[in-house]
C-alpha positions as a Markdown table, in Angstrom:
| # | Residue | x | y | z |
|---|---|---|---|---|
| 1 | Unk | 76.8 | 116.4 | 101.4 |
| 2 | Unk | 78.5 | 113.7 | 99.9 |
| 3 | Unk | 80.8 | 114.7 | 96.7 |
| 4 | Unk | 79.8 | 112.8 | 93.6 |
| 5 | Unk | 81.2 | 109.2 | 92.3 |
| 6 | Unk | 84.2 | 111.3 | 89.8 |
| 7 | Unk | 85.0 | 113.1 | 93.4 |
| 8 | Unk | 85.8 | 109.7 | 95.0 |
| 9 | Unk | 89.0 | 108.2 | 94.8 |
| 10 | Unk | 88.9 | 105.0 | 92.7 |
| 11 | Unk | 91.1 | 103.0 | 95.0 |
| 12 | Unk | 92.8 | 103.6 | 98.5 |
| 13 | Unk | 96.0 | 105.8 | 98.2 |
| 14 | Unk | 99.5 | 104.0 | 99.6 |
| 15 | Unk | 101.9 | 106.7 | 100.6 |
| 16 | Unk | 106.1 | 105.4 | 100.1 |
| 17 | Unk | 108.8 | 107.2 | 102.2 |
| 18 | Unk | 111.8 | 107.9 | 99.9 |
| 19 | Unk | 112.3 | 108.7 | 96.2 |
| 20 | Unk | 115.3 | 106.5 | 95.2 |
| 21 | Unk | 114.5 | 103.8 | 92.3 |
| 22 | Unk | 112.6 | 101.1 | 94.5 |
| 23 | Unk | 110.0 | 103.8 | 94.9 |
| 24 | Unk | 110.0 | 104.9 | 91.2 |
| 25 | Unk | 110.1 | 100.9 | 90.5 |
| 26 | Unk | 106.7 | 100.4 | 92.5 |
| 27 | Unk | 105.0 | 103.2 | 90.1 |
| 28 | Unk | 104.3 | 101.0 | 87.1 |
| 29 | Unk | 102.9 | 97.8 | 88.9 |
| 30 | Unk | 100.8 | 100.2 | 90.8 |
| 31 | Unk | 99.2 | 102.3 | 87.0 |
| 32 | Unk | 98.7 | 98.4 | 86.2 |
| 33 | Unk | 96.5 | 97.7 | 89.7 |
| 34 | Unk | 95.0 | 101.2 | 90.0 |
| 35 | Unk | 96.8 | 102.4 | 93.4 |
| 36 | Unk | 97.2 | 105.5 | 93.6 |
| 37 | Unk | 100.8 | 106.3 | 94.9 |
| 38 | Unk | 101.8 | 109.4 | 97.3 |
| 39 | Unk | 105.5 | 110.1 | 97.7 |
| 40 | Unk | 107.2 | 111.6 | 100.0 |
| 41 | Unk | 110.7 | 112.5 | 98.2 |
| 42 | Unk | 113.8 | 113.8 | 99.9 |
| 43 | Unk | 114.5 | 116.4 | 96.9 |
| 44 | Unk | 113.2 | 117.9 | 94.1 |
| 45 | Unk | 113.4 | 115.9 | 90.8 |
| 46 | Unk | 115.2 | 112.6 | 92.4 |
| 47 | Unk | 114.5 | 109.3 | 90.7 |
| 48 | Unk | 110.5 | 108.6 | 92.1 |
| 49 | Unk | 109.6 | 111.8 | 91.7 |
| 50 | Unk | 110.0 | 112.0 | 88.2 |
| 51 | Unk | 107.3 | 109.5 | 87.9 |
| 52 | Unk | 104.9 | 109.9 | 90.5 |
| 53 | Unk | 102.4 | 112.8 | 90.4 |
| 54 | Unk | 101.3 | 112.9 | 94.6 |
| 55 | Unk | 104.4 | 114.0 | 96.0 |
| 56 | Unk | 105.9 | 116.2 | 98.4 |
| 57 | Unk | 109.6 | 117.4 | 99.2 |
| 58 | Unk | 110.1 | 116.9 | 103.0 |
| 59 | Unk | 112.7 | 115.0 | 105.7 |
| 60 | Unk | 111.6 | 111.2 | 106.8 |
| 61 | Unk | 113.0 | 112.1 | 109.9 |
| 62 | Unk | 110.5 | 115.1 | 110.7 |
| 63 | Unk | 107.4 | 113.3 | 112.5 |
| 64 | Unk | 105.2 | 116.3 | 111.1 |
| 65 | Unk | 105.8 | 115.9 | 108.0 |
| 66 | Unk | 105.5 | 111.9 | 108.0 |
| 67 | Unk | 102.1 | 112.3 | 109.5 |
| 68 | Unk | 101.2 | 114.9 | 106.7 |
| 69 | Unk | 102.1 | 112.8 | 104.1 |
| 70 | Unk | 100.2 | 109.8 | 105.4 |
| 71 | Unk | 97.4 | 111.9 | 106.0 |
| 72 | Unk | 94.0 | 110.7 | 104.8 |
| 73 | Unk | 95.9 | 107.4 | 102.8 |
| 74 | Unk | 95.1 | 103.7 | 104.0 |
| 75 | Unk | 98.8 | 102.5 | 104.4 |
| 76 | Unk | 102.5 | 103.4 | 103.7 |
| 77 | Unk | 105.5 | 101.7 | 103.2 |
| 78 | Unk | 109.1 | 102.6 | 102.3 |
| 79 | Unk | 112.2 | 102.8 | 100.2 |
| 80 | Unk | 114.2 | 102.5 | 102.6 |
| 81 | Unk | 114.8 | 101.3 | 106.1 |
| 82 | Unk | 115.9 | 104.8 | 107.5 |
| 83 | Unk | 112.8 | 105.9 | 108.9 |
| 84 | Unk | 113.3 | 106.0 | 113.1 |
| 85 | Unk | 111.5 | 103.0 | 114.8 |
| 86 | Unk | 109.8 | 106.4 | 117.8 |
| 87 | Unk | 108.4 | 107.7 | 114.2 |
| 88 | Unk | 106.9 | 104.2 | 112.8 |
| 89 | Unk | 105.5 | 103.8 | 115.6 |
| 90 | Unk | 103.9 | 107.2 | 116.1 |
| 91 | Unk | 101.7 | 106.5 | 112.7 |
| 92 | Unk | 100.7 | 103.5 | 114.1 |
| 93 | Unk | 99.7 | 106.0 | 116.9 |
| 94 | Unk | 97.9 | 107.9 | 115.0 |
| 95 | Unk | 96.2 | 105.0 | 112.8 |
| 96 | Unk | 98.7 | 104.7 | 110.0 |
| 97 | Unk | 99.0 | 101.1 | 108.9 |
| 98 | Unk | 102.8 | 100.9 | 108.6 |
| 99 | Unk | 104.1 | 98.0 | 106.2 |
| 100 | Unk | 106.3 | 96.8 | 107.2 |
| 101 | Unk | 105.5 | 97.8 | 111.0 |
| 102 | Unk | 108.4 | 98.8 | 113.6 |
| 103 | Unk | 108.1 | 95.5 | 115.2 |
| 104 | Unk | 109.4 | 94.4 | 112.0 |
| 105 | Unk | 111.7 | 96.7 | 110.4 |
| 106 | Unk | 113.7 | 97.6 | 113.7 |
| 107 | Unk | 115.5 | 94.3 | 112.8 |
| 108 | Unk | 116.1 | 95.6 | 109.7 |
| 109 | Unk | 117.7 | 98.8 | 111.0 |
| 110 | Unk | 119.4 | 97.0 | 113.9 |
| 111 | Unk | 122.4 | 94.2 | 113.1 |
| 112 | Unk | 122.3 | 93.5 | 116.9 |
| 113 | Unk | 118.9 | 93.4 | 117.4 |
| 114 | Unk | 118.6 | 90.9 | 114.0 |
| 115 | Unk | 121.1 | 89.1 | 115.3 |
| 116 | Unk | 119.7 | 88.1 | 118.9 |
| 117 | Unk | 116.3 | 87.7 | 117.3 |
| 118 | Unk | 117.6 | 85.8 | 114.7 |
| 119 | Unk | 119.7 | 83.4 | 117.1 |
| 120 | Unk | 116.6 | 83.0 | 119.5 |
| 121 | Unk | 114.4 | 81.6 | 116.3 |
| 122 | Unk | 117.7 | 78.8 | 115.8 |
| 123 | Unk | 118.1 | 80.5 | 112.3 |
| 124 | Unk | 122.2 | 79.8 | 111.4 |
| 125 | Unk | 123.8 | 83.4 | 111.8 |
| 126 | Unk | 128.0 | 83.5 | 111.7 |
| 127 | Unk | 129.2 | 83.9 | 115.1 |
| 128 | Unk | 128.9 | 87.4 | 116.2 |
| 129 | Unk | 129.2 | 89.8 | 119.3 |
| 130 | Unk | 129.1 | 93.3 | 120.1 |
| 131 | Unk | 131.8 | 94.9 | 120.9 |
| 132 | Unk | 132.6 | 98.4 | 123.1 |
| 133 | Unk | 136.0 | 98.6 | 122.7 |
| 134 | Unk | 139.1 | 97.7 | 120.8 |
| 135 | Unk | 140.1 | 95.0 | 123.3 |
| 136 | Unk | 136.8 | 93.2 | 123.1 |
| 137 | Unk | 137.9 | 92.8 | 119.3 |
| 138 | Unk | 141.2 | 91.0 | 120.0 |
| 139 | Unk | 138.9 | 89.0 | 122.7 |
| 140 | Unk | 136.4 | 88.1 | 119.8 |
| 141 | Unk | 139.4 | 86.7 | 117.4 |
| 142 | Unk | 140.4 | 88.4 | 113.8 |
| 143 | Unk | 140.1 | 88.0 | 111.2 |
| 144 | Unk | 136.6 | 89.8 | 111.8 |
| 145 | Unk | 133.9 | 91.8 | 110.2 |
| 146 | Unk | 133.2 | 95.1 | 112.0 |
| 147 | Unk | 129.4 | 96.5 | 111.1 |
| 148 | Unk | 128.1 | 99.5 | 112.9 |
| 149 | Unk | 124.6 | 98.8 | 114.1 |
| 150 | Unk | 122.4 | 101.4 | 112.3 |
| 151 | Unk | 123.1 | 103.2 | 109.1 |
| 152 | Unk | 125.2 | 100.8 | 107.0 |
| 153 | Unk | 124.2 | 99.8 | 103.7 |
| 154 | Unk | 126.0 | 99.2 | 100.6 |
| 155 | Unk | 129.5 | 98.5 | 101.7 |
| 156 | Unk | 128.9 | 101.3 | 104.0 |
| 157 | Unk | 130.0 | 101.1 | 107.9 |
| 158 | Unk | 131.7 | 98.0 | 107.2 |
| 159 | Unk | 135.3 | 97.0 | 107.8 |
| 160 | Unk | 137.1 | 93.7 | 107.2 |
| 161 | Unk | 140.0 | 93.7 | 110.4 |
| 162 | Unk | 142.7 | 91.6 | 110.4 |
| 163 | Unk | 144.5 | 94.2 | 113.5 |
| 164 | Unk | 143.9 | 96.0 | 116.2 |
| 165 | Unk | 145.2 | 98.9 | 114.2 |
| 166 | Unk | 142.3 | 98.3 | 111.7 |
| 167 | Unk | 139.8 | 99.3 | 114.2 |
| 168 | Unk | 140.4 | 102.5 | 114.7 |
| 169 | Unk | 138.3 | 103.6 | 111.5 |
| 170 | Unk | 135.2 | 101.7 | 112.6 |
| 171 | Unk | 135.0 | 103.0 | 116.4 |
| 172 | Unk | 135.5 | 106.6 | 115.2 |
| 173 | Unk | 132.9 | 106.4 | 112.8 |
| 174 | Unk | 130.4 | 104.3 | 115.7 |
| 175 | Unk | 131.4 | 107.7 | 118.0 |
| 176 | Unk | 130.6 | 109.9 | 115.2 |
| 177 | Unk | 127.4 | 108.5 | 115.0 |
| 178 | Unk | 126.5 | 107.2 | 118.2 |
| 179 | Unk | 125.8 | 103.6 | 117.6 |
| 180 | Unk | 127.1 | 100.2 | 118.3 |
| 181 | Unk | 129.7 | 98.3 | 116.7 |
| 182 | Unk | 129.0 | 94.7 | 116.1 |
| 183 | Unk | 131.9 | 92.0 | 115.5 |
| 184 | Unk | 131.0 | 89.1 | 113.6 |
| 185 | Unk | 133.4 | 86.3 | 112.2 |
| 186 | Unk | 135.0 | 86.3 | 108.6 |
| 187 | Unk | 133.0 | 83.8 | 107.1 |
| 188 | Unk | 134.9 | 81.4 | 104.5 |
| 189 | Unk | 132.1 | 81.3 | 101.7 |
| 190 | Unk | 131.6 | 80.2 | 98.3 |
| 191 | Unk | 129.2 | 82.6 | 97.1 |
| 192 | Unk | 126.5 | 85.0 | 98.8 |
| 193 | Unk | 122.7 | 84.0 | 98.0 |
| 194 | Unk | 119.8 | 85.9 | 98.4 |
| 195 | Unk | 116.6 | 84.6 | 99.6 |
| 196 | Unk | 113.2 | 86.8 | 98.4 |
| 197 | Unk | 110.0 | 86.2 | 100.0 |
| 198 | Unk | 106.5 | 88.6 | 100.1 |
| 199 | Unk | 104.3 | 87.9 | 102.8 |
| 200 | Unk | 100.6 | 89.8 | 103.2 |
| 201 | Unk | 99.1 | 91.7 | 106.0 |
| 202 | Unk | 96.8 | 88.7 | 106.2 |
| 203 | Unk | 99.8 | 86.0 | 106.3 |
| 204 | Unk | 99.9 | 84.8 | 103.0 |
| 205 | Unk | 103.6 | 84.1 | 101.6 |
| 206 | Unk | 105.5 | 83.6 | 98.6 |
| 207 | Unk | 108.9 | 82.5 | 98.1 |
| 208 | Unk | 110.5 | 83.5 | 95.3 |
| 209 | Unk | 113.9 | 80.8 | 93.3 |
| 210 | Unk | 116.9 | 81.4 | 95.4 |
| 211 | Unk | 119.7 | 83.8 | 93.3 |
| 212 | Unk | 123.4 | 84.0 | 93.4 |
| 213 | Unk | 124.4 | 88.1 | 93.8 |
| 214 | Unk | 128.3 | 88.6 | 93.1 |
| 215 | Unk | 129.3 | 92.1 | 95.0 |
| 216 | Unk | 132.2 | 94.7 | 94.0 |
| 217 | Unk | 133.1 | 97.1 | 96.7 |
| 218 | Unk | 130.0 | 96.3 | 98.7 |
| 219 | Unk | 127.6 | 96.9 | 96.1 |
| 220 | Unk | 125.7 | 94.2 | 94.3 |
| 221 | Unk | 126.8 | 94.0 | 90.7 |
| 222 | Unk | 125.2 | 90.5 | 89.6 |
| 223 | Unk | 122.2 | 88.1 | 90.3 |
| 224 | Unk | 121.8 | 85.1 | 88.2 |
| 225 | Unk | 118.2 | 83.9 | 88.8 |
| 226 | Unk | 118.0 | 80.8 | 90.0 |
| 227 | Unk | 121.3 | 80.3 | 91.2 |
| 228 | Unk | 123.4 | 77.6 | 89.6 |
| 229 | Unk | 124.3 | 74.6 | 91.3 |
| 230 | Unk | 122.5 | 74.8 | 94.2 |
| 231 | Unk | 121.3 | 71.9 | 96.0 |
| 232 | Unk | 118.0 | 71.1 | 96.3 |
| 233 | Unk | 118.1 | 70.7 | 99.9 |
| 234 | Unk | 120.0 | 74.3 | 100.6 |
| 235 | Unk | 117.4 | 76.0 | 98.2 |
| 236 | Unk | 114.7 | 74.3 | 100.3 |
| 237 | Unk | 116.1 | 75.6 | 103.5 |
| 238 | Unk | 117.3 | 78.9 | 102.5 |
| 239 | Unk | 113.6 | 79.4 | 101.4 |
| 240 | Unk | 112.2 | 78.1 | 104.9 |
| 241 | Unk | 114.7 | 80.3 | 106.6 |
| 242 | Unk | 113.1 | 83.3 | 104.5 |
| 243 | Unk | 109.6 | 82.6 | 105.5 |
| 244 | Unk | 110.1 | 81.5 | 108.8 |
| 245 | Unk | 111.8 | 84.9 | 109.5 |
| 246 | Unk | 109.1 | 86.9 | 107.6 |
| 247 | Unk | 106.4 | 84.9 | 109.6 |
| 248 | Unk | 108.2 | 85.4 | 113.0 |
| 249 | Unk | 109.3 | 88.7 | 112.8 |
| 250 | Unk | 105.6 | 89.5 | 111.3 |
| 251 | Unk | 107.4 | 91.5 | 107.8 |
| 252 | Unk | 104.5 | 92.6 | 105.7 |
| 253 | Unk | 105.7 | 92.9 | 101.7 |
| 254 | Unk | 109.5 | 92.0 | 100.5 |
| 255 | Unk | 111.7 | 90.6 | 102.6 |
| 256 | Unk | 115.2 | 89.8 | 101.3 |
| 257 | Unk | 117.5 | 87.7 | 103.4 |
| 258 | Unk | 121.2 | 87.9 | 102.2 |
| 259 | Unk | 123.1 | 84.6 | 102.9 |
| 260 | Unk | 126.5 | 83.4 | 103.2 |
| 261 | Unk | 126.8 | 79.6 | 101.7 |
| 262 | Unk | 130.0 | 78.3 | 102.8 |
| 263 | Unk | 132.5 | 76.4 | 101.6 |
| 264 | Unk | 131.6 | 73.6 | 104.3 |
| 265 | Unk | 128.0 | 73.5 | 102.4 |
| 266 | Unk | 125.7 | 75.5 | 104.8 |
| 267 | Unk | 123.8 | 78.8 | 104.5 |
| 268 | Unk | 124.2 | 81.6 | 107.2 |
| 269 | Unk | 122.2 | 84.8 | 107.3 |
| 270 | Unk | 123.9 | 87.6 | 106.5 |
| 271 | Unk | 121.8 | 90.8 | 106.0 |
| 272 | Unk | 117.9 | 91.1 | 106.2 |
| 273 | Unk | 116.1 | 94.2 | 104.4 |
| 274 | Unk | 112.2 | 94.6 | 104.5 |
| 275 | Unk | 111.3 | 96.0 | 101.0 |
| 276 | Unk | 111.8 | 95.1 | 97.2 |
| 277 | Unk | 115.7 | 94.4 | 97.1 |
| 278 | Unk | 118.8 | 94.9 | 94.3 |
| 279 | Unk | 118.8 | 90.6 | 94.6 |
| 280 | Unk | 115.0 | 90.9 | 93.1 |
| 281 | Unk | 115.3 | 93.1 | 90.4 |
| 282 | Unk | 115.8 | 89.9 | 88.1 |
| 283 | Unk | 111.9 | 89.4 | 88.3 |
| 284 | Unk | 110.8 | 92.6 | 86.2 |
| 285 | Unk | 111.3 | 90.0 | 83.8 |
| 286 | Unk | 112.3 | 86.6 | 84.7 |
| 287 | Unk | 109.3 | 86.0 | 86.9 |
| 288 | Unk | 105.5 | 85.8 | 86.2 |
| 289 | Unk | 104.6 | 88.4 | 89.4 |
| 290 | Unk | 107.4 | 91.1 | 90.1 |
| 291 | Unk | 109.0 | 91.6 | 93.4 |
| 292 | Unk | 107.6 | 95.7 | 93.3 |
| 293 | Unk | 104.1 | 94.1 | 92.0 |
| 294 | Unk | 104.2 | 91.6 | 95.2 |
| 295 | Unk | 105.3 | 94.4 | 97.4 |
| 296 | Unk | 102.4 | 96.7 | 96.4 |
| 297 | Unk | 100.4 | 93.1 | 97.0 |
| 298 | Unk | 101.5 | 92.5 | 99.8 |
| 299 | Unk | 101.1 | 95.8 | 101.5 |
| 300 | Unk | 97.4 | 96.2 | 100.6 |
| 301 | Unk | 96.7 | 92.6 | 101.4 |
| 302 | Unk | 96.0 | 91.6 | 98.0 |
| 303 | Unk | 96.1 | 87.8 | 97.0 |
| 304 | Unk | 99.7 | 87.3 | 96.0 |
| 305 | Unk | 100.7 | 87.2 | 92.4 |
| 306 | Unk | 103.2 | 83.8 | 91.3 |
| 307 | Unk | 106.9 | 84.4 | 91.7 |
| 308 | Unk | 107.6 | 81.4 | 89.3 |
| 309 | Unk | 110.5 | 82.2 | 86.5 |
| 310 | Unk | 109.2 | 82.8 | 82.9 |
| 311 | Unk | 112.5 | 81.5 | 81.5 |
| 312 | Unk | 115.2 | 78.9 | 82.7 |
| 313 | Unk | 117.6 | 81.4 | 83.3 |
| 314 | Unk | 117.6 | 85.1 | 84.2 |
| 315 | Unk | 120.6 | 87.6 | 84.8 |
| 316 | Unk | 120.7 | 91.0 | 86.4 |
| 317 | Unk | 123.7 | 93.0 | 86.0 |
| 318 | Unk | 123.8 | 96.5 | 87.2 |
| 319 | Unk | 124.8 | 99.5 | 85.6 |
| 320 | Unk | 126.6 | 101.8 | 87.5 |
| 321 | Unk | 127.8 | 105.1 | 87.2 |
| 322 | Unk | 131.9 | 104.9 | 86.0 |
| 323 | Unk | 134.5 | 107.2 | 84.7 |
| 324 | Unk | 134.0 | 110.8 | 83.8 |
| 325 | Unk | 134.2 | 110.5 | 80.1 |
| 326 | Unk | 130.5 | 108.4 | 80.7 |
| 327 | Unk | 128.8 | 111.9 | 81.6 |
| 328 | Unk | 130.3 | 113.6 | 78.7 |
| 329 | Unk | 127.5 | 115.1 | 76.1 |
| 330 | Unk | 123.6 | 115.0 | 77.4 |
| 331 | Unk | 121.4 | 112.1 | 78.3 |
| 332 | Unk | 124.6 | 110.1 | 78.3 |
| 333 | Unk | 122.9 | 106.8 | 79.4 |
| 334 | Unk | 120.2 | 107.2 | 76.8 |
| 335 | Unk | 122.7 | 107.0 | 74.1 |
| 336 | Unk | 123.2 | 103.9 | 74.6 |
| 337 | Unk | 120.4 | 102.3 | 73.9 |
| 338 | Unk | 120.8 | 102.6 | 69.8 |
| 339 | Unk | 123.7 | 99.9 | 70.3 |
| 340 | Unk | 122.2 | 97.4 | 73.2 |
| 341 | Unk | 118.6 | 97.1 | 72.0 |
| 342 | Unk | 120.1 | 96.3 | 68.3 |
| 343 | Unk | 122.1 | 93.7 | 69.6 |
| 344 | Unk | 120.2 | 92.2 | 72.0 |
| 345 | Unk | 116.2 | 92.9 | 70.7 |
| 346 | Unk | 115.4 | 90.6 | 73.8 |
| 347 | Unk | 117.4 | 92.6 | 76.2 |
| 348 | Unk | 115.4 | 94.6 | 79.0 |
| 349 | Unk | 116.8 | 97.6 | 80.7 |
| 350 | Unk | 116.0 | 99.7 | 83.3 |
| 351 | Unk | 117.2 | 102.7 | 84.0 |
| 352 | Unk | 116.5 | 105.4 | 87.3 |
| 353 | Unk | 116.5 | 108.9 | 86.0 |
| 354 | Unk | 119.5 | 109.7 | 88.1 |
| 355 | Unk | 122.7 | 112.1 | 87.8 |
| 356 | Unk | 126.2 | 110.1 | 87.2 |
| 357 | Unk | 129.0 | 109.4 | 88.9 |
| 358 | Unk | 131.1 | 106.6 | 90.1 |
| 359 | Unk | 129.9 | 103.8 | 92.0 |
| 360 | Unk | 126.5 | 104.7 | 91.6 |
| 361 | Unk | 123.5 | 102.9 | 90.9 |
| 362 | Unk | 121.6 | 104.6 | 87.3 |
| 363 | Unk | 120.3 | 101.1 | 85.7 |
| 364 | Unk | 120.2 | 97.9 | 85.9 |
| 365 | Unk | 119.5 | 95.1 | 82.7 |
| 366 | Unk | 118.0 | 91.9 | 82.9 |
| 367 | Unk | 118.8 | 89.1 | 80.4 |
| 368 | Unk | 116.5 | 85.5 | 80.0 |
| 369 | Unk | 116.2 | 82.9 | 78.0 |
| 370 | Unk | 117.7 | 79.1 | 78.2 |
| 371 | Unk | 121.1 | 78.9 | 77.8 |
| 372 | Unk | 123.1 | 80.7 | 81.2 |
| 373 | Unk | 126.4 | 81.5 | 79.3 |
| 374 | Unk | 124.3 | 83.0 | 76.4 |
| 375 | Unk | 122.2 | 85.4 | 79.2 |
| 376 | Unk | 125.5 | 86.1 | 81.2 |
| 377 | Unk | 127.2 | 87.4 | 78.0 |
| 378 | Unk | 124.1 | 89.4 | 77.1 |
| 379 | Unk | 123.6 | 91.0 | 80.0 |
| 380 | Unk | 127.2 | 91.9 | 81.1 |
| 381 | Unk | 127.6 | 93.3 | 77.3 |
| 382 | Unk | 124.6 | 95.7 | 77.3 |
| 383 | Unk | 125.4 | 96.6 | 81.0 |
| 384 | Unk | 129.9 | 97.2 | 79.7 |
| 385 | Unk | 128.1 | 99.2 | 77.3 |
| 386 | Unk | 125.9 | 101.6 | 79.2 |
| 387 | Unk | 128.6 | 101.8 | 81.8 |
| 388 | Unk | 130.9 | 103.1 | 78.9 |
| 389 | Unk | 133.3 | 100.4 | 79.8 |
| 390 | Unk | 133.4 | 99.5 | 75.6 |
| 391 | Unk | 134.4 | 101.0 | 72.8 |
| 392 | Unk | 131.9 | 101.9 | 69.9 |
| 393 | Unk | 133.3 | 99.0 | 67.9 |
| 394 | Unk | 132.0 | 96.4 | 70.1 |
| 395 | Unk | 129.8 | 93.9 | 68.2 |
């Protein structure tokens, strides 16, 4: 007998794989659209799970538990790009509608399979090559980049070589792991760009303004949104690099491609990830439609929401976790928000509900309005501030 109308679910359930802060990011645009969300979290009390309700504690690598967690919900989708491609495409197996699909995200997982697919599709990579041995590096040239294959992220399983003796750190760790090591050249740029598209299960896409992300120690510290002093014609044809890869490689919600522009005036594809991305966190505010709203779009093939800016300018500095002295007394980040939200009434912040210490992602703030010097001194004050990185004379 069928149950009665307050038994039935108001709206199909999405599960998300992984309870870092894009997952706990996607939870308020999907209370605003009604989606129910179901998480599957890697530990008790990380930074998703303290705002989503549906959730389970369980290993993305454990196909049981993946199918469990999917069970019974019309699609999932994923904080991160960890989940193996056999797994993906077991859901799919078993009727799962995986956004993005395996297809898709393997080229997210693997630098030397985005790079031959990339290079088939004519889309301007830096010269590249993998690489067995230590030899095959002195054939390839230094200075180089050395990336293994899988598993990188954030700085991670990277290594700038300038020697054969610099090498040794990056094959030991490939061994370790048992992946490849790909060699790519050292690309003279001016700045590193970051291209943000959403594209629907159905095909629709939308291209977000091209931002400018500054990096420290491999992590991305800045976005200014859109970026300064880019040409029309390289904002045109980073944009059209974004969509043609999210159309080609058949991505279903975020894609972000990372790009190199050089100092010779060309862009160059750097990175690709297939969900809402550090370079998009800018729109929370500075755009009309959010990347995490479009993502949550895009995945249940919903018409796509405008990623036009609301203000000229928008910056996104990110808070990160810095010297002891930051943790000292409770809800240390919390304290600062007497301070920044007097100052800067304007100011928007966004913090992740997770444990400090250095280097790490807690936060992130986003400054608008017209005047780019006036946004860039906002933002990197409120985010000095919350780091701990000012005194409590500051102005």
């Amino acid at each position: 007998m069928p149950g009665s109308a307050a038994d039935r679910p108001l709206a199909p359930t999405l599960a998300v794989i992984g309870g870092g802060q894009l997952a706990r990011m996607m939870a308020q645009p999907a209370i605003a659209l009604g989606l129910p969300l179901r998480l599957l979290a890697e530990a008790e009390g990380v930074s998703a799970a303290q705002v989503i309700v549906d959730q389970k504690v369980g290993d993305y690598r454990d196909l049981d538990t993946l199918l469990d967690i999917t069970r019974d919900c019309t699609a999932v989708t994923f904080d991160h790009e960890h989940v193996p491609t056999d797994h993906l495409h077991a859901l799919q197996d078993a009727g799962v509608a995986c956004h993005p699909g395996p297809e898709a995200l393997v080229h997210a997982q693997d630098k030397a399979v985005m790079r031959r697919r990339l290079t088939e599709l004519g889309v301007p990579c830096p010269r590249h090559c993998v690489v067995t041995d230590v030899a095959e590096v002195e054939t390839f040239g230094f200075p180089a980049v050395l990336k293994i294959t899988r598993g990188g992220y954030d700085g991670k399983g990277v290594w700038v070589v300038r020697s054969s003796e610099d090498c040794v750190d990056a094959f030991a760790a490939a061994e370790a792991s048992g992946v490849q090591i790909l060699a790519e050249e050292l690309v003279d740029f001016r700045r590193e760009l970051s291209a943000l598209v959403a594209r629907s299960t159905s095909g629709q896409a939308a291209a977000y303004p091209v931002v400018a992300s500054t990096q420290k120690d491999g992590i991305c510290h800045e976005v200014i949104a859109p970026a300064p002093d880019l040409s029309p014609e390289l904002s045109s044809q980073s944009q059209q690099i974004a969509l043609t890869v999210a159309g080609e490689l058949g991505v279903t919600g975020i894609l972000a491609v990372e790009l190199f522009e050089t100092t010779d005036g060309r862009v160059l594809v750097n990175e690709l990830a297939m969900r809402p991305h550090n370079t998009g966190h800018w729109s929370q505010d500075g755009a009309v439609t959010s990347q995490f709203e479009n993502h949550l779009r895009a995945v249940m093939d919903l018409p796509l929401g405008s990623p036009a800016t609301r203000a000229t300018w928008t910056v996104m500095v990110n808070i990160l976790g810095g010297d002891e002295h930051q943790g000292a007394g409770s809800a240390p980040l919390y304290q600062g928000f007497p301070h920044a939200l007097a100052r800067d009434p304007k100011l928007r912040v966004h913090v992740y509900g997770k444990g400090l210490r250095p280097g790490r992602k807690v936060g992130h703030v986003n400054a608008y309005g017209e005047d780019l010097d006036d946004c860039l001194e906002r933002a990197r004050h409120a985010a000095a501030w919350f780091r701990g990185d000012l005194g409590n004379d500051s102005d």
